[in-house]
N, CA, C and O atoms as a Tripos MOL2 file, in Angstrom:
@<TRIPOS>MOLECULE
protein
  280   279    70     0     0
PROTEIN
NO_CHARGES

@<TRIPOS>ATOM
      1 N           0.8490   -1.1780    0.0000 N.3       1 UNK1
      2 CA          0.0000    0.0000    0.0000 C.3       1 UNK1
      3 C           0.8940    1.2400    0.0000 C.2       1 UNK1
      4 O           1.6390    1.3340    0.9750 O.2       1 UNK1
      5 N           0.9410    2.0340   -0.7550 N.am      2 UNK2
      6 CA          1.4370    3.2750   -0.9660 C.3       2 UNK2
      7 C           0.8380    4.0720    0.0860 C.2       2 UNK2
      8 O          -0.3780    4.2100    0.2190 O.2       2 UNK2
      9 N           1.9100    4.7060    0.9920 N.am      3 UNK3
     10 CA          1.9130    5.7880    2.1870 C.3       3 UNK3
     11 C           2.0180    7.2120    1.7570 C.2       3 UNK3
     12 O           3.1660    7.5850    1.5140 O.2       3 UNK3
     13 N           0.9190    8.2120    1.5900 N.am      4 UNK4
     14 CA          1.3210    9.4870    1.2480 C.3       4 UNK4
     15 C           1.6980   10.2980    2.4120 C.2       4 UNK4
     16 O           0.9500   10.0660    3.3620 O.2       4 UNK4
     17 N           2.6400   11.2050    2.6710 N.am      5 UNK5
     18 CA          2.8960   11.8850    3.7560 C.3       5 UNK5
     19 C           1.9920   12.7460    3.9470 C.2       5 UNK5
     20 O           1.5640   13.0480    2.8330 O.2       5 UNK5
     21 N           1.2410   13.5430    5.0560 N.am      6 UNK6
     22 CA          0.6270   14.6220    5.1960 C.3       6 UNK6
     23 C           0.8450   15.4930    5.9700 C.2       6 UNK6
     24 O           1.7590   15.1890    6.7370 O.2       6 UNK6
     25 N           0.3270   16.6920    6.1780 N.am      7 UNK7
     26 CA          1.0020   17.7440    6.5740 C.3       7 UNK7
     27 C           0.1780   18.1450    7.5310 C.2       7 UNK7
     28 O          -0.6890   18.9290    7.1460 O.2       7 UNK7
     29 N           0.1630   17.7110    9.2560 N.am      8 UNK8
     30 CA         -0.8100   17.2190   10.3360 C.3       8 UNK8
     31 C          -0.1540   17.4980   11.4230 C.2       8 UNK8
     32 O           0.9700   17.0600   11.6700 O.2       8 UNK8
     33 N          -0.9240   18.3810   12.2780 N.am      9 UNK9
     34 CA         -0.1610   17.9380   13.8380 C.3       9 UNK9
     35 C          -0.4980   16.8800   14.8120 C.2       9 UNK9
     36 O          -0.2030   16.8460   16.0070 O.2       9 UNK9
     37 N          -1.3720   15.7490   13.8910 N.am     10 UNK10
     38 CA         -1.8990   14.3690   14.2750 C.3      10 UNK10
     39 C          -1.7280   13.2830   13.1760 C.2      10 UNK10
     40 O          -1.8880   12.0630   13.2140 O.2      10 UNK10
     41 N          -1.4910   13.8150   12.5550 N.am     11 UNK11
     42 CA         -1.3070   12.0540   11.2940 C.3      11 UNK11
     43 C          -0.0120   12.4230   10.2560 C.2      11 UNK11
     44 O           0.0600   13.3220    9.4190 O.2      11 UNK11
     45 N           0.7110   11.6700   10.5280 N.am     12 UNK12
     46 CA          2.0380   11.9630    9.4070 C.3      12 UNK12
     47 C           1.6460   11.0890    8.1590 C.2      12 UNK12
     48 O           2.1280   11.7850    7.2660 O.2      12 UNK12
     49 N           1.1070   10.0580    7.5590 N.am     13 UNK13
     50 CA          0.7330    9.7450    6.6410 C.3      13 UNK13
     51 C          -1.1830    8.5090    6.8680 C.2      13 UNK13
     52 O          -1.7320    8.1290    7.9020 O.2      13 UNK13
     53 N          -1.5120    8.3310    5.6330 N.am     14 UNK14
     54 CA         -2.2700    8.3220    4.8170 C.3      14 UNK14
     55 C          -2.1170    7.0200    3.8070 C.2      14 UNK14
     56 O          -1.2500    7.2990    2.9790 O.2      14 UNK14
     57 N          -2.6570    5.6890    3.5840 N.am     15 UNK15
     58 CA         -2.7220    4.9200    2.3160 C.3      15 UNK15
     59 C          -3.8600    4.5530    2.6290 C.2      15 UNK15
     60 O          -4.4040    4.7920    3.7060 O.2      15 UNK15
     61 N          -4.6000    3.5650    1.1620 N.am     16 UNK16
     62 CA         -5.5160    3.6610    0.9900 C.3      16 UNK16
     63 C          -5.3080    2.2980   -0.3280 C.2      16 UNK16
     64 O          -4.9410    2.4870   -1.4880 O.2      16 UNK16
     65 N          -5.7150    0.8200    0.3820 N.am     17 UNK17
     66 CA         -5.9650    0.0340   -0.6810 C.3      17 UNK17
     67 C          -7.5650   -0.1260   -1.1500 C.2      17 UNK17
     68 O          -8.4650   -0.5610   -0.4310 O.2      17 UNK17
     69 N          -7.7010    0.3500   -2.5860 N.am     18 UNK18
     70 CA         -8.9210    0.5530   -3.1450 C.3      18 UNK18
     71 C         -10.0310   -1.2000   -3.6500 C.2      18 UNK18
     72 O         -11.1480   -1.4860   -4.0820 O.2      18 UNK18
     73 N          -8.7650   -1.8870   -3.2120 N.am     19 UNK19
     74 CA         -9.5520   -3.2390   -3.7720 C.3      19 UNK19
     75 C         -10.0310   -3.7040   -2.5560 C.2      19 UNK19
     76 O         -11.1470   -4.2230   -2.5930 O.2      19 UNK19
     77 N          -9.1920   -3.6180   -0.9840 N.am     20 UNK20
     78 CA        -10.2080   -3.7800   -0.2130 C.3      20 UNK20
     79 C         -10.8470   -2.9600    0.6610 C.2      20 UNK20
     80 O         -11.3520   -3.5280    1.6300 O.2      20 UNK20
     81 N         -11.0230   -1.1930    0.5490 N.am     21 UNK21
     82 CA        -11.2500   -0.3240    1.2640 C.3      21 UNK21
     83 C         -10.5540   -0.2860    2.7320 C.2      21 UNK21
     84 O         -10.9840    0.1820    3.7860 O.2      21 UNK21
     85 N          -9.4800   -0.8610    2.4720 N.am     22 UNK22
     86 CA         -8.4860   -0.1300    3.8360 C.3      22 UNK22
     87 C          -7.8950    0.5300    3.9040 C.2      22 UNK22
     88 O          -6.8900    0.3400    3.2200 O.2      22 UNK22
     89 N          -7.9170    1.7060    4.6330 N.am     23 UNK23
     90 CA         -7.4740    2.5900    5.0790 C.3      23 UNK23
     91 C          -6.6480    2.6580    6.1020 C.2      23 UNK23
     92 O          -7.2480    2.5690    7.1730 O.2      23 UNK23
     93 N          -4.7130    2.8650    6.2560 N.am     24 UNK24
     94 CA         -4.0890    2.8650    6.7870 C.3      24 UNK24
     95 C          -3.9310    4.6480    7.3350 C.2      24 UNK24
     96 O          -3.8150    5.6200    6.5890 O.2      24 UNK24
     97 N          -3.9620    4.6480    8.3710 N.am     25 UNK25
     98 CA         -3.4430    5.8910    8.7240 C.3      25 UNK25
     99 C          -2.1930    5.6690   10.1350 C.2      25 UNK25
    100 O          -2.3010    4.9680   11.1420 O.2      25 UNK25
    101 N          -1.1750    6.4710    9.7420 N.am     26 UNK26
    102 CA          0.1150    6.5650   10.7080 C.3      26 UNK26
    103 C          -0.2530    7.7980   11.2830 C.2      26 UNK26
    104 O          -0.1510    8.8640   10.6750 O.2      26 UNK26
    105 N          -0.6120    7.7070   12.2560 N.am     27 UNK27
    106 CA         -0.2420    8.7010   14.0850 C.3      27 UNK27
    107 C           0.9130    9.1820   14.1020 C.2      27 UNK27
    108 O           1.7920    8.4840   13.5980 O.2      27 UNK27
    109 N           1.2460   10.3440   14.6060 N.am     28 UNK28
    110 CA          2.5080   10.9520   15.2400 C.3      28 UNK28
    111 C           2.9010   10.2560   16.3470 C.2      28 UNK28
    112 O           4.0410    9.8320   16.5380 O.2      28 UNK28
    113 N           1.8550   10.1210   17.1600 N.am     29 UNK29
    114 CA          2.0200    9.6480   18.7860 C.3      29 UNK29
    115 C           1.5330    8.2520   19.3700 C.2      29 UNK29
    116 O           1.9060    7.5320   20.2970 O.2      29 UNK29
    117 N           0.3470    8.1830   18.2340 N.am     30 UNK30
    118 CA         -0.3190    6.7990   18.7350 C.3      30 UNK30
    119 C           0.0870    5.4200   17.8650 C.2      30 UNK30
    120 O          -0.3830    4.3140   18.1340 O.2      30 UNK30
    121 N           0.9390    5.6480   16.8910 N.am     31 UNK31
    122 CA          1.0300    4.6270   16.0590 C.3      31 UNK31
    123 C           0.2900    4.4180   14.8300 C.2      31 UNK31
    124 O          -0.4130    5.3710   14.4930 O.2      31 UNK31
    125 N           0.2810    3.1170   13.8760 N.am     32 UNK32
    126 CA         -0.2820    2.7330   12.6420 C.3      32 UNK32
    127 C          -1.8980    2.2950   12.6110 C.2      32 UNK32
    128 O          -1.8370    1.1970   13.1640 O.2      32 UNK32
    129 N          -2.9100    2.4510   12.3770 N.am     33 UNK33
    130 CA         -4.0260    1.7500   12.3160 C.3      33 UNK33
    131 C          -4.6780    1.5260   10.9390 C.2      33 UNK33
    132 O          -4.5680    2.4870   10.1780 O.2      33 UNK33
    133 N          -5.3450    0.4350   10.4600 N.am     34 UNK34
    134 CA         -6.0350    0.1870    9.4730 C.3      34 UNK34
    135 C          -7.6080   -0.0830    9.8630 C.2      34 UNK34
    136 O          -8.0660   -0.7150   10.8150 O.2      34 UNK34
    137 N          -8.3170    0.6570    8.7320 N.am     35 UNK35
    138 CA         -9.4570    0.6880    9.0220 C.3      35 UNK35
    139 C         -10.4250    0.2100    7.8010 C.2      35 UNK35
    140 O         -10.1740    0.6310    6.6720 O.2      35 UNK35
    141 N         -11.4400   -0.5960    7.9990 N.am     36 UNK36
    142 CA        -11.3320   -1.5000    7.0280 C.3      36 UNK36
    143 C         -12.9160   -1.4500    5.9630 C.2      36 UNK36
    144 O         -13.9590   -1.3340    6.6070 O.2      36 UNK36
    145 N         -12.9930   -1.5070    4.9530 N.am     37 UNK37
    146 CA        -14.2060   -1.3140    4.1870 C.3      37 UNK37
    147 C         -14.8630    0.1150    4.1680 C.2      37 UNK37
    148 O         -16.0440    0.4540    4.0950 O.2      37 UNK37
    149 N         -13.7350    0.8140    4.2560 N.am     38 UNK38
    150 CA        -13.9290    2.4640    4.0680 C.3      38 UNK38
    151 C         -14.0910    2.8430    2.5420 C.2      38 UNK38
    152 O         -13.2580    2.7130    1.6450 O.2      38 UNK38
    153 N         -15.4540    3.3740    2.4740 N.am     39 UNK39
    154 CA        -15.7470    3.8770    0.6940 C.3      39 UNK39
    155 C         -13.9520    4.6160    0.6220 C.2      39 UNK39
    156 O         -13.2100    4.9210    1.5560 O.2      39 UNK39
    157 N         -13.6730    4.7300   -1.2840 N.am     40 UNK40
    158 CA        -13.4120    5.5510   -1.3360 C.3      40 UNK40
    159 C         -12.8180    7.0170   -1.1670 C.2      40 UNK40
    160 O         -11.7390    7.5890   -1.0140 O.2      40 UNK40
    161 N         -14.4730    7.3320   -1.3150 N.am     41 UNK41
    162 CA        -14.6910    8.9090   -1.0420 C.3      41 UNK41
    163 C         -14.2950    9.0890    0.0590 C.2      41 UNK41
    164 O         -13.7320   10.1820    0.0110 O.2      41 UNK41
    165 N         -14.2270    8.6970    1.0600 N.am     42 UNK42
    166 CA        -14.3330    8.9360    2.3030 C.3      42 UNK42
    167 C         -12.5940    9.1430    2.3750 C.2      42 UNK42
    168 O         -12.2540   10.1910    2.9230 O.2      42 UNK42
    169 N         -11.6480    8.3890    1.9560 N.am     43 UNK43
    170 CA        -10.1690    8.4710    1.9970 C.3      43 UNK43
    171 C          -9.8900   10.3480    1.1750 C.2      43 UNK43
    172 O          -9.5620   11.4500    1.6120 O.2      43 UNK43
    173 N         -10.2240    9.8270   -0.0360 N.am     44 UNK44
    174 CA        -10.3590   10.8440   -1.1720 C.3      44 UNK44
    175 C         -10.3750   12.5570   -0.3390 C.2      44 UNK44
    176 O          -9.6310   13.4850   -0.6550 O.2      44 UNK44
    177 N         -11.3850   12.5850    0.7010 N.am     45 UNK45
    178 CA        -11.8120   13.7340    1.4060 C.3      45 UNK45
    179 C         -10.5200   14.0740    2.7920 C.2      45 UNK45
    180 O         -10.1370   15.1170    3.3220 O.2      45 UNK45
    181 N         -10.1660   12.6370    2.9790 N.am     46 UNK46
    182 CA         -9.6100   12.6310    3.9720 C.3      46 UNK46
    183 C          -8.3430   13.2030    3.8260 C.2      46 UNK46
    184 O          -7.9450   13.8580    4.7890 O.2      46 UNK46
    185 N          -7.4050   13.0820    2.5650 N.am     47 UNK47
    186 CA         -6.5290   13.5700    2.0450 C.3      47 UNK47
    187 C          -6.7740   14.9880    2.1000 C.2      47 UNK47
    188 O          -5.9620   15.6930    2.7000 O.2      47 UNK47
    189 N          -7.8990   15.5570    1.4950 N.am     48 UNK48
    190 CA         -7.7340   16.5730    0.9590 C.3      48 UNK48
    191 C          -8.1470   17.4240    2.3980 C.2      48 UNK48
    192 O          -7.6780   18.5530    2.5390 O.2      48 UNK48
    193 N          -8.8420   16.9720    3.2270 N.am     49 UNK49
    194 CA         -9.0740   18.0560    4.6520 C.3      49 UNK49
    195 C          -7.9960   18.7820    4.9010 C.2      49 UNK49
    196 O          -6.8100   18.5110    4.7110 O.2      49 UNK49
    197 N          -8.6400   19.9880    5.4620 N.am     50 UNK50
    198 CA         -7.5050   21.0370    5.6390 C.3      50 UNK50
    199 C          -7.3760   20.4600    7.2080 C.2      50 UNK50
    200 O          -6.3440   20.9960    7.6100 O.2      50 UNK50
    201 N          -7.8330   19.7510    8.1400 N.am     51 UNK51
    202 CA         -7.6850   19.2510    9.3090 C.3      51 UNK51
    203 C          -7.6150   17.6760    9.4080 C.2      51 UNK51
    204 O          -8.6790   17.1280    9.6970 O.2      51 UNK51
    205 N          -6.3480   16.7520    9.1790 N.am     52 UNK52
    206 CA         -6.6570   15.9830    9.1170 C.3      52 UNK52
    207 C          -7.0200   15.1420   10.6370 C.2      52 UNK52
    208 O          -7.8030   14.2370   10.9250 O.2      52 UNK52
    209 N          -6.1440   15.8510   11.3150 N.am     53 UNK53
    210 CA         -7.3690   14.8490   13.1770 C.3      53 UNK53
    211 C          -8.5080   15.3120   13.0650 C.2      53 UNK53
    212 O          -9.3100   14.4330   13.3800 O.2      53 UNK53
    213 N          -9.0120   16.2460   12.7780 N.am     54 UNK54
    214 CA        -10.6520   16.9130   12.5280 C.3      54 UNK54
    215 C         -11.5580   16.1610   11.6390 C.2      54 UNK54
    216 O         -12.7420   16.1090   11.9710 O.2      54 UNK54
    217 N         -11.2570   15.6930   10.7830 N.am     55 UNK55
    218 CA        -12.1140   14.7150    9.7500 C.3      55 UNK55
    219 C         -11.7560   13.3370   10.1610 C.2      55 UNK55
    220 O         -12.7900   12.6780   10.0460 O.2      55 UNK55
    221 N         -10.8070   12.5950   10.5780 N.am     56 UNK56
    222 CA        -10.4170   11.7320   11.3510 C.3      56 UNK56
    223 C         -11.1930   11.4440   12.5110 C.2      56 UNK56
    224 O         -11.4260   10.2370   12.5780 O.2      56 UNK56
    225 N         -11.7960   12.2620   13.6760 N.am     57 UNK57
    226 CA        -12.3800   12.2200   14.3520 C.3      57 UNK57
    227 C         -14.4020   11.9670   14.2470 C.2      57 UNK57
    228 O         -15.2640   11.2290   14.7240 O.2      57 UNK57
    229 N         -14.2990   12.9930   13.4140 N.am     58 UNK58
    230 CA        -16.0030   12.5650   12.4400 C.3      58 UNK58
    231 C         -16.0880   12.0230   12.0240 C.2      58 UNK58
    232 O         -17.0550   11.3480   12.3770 O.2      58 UNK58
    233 N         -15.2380   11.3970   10.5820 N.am     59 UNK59
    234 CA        -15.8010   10.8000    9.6490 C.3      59 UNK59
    235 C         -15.4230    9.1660    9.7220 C.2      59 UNK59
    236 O         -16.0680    8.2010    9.3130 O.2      59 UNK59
    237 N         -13.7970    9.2470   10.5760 N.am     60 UNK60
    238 CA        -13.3740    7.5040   10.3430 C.3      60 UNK60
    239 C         -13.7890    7.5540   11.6760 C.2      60 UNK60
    240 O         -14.9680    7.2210   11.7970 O.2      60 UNK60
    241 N         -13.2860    7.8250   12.6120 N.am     61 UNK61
    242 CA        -13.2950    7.4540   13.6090 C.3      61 UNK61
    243 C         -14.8390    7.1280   14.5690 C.2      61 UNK61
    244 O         -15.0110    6.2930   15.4560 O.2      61 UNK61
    245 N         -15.6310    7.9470   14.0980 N.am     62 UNK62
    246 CA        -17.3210    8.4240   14.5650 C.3      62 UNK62
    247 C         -17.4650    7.5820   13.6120 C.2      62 UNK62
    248 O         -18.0380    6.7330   14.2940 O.2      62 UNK62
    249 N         -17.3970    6.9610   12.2430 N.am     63 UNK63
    250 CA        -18.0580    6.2450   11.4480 C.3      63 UNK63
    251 C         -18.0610    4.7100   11.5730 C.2      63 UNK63
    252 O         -18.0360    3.7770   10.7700 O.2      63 UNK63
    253 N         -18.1020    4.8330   12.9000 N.am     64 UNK64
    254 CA        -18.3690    2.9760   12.7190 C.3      64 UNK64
    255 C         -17.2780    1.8750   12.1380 C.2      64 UNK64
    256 O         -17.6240    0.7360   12.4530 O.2      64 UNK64
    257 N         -16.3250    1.9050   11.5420 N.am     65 UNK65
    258 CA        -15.5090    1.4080   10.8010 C.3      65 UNK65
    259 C         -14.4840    0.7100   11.6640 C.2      65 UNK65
    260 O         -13.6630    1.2840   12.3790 O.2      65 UNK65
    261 N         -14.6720   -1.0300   11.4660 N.am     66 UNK66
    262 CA        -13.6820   -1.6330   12.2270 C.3      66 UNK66
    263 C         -12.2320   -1.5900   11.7350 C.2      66 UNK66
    264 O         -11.7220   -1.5800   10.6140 O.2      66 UNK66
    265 N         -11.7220   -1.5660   13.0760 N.am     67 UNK67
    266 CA        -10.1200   -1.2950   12.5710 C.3      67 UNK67
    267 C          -9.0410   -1.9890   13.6660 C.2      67 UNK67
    268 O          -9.4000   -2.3480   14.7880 O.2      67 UNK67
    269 N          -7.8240   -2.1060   13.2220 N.am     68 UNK68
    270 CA         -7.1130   -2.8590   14.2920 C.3      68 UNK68
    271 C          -5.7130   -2.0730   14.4270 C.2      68 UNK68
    272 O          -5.5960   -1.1180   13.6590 O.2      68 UNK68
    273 N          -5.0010   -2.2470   14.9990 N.am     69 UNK69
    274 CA         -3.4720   -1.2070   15.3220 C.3      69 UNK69
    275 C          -2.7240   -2.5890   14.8300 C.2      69 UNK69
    276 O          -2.8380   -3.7740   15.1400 O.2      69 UNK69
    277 N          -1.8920   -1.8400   13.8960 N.am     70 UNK70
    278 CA         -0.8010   -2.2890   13.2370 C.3      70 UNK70
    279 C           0.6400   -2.4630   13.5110 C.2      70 UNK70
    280 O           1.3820   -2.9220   12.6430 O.2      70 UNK70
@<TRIPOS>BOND
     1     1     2 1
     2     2     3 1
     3     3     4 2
     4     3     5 am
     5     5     6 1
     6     6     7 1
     7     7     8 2
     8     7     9 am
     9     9    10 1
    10    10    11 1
    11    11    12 2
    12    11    13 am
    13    13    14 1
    14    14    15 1
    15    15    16 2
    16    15    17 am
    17    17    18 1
    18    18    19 1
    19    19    20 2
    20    19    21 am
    21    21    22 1
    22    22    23 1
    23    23    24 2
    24    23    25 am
    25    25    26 1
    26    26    27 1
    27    27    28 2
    28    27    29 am
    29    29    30 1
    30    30    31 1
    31    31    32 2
    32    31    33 am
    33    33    34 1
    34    34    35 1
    35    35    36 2
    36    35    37 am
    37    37    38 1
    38    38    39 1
    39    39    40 2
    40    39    41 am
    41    41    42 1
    42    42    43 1
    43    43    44 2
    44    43    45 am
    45    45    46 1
    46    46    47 1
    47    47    48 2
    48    47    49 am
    49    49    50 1
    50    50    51 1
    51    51    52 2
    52    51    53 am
    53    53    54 1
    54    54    55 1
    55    55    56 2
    56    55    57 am
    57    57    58 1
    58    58    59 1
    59    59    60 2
    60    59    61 am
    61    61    62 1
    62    62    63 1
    63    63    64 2
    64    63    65 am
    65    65    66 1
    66    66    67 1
    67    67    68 2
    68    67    69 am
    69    69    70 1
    70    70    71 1
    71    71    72 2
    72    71    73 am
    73    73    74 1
    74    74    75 1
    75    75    76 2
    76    75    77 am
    77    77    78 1
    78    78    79 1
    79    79    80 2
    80    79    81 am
    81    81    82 1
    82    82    83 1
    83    83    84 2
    84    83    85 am
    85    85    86 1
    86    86    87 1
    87    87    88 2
    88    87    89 am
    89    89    90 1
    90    90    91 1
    91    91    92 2
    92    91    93 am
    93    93    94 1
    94    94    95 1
    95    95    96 2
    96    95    97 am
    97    97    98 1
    98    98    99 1
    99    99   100 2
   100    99   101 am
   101   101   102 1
   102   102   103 1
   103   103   104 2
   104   103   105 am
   105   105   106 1
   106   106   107 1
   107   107   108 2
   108   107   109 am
   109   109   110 1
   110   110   111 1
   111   111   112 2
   112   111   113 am
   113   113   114 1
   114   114   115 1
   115   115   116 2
   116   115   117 am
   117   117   118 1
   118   118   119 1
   119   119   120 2
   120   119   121 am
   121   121   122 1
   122   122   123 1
   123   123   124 2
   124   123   125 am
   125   125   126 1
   126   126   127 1
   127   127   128 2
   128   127   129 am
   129   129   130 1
   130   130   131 1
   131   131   132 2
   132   131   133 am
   133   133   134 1
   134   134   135 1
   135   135   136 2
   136   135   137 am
   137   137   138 1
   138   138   139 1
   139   139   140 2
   140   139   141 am
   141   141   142 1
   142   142   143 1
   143   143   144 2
   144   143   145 am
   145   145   146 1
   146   146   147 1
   147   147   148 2
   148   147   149 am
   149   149   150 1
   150   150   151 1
   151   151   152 2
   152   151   153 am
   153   153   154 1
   154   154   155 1
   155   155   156 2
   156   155   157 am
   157   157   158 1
   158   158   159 1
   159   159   160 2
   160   159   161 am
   161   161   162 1
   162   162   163 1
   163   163   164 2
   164   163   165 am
   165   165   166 1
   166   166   167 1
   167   167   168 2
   168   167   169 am
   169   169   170 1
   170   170   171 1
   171   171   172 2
   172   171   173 am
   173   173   174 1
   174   174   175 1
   175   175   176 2
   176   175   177 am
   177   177   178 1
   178   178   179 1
   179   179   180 2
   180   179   181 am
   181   181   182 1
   182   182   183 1
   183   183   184 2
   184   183   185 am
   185   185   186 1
   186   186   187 1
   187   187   188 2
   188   187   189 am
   189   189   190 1
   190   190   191 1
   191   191   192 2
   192   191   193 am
   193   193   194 1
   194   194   195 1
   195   195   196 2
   196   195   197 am
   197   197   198 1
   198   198   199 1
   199   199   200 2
   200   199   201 am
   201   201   202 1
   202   202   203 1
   203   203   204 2
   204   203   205 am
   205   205   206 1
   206   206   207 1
   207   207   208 2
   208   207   209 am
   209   209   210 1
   210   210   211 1
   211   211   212 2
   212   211   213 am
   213   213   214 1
   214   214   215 1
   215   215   216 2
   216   215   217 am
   217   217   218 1
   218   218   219 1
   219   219   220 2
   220   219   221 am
   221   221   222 1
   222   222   223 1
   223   223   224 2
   224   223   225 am
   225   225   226 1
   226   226   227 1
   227   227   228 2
   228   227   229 am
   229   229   230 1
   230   230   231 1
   231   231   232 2
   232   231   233 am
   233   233   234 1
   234   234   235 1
   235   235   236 2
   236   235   237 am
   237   237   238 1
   238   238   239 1
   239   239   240 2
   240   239   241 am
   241   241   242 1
   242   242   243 1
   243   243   244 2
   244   243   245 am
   245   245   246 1
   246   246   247 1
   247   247   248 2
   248   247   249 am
   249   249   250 1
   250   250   251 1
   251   251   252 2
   252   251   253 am
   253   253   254 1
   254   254   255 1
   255   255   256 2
   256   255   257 am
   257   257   258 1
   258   258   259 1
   259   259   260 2
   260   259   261 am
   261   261   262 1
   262   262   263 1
   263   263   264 2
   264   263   265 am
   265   265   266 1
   266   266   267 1
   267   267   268 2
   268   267   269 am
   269   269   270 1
   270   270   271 1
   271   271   272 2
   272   271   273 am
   273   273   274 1
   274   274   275 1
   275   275   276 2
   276   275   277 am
   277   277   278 1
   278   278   279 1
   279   279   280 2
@<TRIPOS>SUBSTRUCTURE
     1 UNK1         2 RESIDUE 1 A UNK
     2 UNK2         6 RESIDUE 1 A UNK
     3 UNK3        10 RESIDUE 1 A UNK
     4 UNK4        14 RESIDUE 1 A UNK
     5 UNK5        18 RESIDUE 1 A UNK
     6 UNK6        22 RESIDUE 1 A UNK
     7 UNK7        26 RESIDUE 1 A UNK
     8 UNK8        30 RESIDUE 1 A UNK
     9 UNK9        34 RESIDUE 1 A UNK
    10 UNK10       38 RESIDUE 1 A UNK
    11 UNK11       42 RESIDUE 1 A UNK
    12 UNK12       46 RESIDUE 1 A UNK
    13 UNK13       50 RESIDUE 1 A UNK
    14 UNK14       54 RESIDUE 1 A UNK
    15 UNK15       58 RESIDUE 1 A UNK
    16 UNK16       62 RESIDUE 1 A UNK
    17 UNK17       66 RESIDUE 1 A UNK
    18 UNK18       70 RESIDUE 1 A UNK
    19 UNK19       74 RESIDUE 1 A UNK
    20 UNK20       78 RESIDUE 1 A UNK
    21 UNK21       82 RESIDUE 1 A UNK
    22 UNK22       86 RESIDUE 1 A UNK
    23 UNK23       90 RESIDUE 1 A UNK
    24 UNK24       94 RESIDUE 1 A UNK
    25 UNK25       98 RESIDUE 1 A UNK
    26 UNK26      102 RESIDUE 1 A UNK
    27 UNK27      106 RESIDUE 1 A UNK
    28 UNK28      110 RESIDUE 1 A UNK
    29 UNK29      114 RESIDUE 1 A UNK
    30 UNK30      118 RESIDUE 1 A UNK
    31 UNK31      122 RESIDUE 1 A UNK
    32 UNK32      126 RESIDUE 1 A UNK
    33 UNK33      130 RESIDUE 1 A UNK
    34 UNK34      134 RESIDUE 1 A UNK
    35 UNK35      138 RESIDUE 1 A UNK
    36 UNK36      142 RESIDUE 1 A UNK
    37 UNK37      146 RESIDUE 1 A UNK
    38 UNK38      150 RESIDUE 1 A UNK
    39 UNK39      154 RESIDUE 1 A UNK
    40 UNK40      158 RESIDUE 1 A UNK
    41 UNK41      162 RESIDUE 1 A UNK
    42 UNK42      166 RESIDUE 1 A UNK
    43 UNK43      170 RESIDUE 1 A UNK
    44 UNK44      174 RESIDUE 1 A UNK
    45 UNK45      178 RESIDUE 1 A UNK
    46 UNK46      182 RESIDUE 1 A UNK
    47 UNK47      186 RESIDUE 1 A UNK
    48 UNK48      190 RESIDUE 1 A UNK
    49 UNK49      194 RESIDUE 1 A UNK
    50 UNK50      198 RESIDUE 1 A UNK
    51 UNK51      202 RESIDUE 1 A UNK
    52 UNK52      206 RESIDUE 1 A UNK
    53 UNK53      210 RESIDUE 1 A UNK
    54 UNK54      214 RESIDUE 1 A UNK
    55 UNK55      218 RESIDUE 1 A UNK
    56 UNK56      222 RESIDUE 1 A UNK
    57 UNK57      226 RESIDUE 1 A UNK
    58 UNK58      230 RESIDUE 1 A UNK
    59 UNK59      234 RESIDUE 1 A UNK
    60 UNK60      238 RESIDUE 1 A UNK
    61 UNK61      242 RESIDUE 1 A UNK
    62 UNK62      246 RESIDUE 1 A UNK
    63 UNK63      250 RESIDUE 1 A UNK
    64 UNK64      254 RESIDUE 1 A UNK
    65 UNK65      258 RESIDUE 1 A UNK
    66 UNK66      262 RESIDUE 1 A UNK
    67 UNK67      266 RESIDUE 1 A UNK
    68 UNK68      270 RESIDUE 1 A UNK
    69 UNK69      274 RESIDUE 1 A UNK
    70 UNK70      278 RESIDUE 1 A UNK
């Protein structure tokens, strides 16, 4: 899975495998987590937030989406 870096005072990177909707996100502080059967769109937005712990917190995290630490 390709890791994009982001520019966060909570998430240093970002991947996103589209064949099985997992979503990897790397923590500054807390570590790696994958989160699993995430549309898309939902990554797509996640990239582009101008807050990424802020959409992180609503959208993956508030959204129900099982996930495990890596």
């Amino acid at each position: 899975m390709e890791m994009i870096d982001v520019s966060s005072s909570t998430v240093q990177a970002i991947g996103y495998d589209e064949a099985t909707g997992t979503l990897r996100v790397v923590f500054l502080k807390s570590g790696t987590y994958e989160y699993y059967l995430v549309p898309s769109e939902i990554y797509l937005a996640f990239i582009s937030a101008p807050s990424k712990g802020q959409f992180h917190n609503l959208y993956i995290k508030k959204g129900g989406y099982s996930y495990s630490r890596v």
